[in-house]
GUDO-735462 format. One record per residue (C-alpha): x, y negated, z negated. Coordinates in Angstrom, 1 decimal. Last residue first. Example, Ala and Ser with C-alpha at 12.3 -4.5 7.8 and 13.67 -1.06 7.14 Angstrom:
# GUDO-735462
{site {13.7 1.1 -7.1}}
{site {12.3 4.5 -7.8}}
//
This chain:
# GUDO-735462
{site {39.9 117.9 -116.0}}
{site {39.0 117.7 -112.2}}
{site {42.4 116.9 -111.5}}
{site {43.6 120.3 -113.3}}
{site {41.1 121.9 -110.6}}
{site {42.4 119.8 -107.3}}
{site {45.9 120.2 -108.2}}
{site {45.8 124.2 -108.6}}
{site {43.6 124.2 -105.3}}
{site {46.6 122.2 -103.9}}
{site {48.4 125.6 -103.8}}
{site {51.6 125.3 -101.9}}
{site {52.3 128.2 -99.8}}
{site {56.7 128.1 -99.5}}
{site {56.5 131.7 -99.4}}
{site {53.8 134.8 -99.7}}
{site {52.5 134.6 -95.5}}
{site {55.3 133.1 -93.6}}
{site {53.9 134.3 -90.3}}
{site {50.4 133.6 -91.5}}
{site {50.9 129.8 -90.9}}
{site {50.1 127.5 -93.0}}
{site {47.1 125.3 -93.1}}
{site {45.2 127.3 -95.8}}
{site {48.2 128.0 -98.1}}
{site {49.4 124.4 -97.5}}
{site {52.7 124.8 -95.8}}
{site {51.2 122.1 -93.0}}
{site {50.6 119.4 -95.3}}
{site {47.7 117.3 -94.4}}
{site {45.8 117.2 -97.2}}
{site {43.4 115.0 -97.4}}
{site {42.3 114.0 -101.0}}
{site {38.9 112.3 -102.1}}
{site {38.3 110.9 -105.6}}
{site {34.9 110.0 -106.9}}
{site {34.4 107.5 -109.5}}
{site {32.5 108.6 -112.7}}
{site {32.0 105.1 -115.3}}
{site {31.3 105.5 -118.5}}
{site {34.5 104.4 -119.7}}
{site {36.0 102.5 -117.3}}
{site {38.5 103.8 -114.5}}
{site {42.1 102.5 -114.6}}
{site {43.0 106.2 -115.1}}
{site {41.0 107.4 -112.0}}
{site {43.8 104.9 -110.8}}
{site {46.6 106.2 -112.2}}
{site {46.1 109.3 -110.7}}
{site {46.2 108.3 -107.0}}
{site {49.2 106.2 -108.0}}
{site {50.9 109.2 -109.3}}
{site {49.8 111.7 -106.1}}
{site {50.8 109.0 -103.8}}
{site {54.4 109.0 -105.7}}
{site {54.6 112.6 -105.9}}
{site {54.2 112.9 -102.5}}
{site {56.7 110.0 -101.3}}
{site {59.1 111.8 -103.1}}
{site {58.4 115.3 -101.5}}
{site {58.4 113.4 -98.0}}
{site {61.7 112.3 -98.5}}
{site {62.0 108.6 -99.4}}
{site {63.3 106.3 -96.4}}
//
């Protein structure tokens, strides 16, 4: 069984490569749920400054 960073990356990838298999012209929408709890805003504030993984950054260079 993958570890959960691999299996990340790998639904990030296919994600990705199918806003790539998009048509010129064509604007599809992409929706991500994030359910990882060290996500800065899911995180708790008792580990406030480490392991706060800003999917913000992901969602802008998406948006590109």
């Amino acid at each position: 069984m993958p570890s959960k960073p691999i299996a990340l990356f790998a639904l990030l990838t296919w994600m990705v490569g199918g806003l790539a298999s998009a048509t010129a012209g064509e604007q599809e929408t992409l929706t991500v749920v994030v359910m990882d709890p060290l996500s800065k805003p899911l995180s708790c504030p008792c580990v406030e400054g480490y392991a706060q993984r800003e999917y913000k950054a992901l969602s802008a260079h998406l948006e590109k």
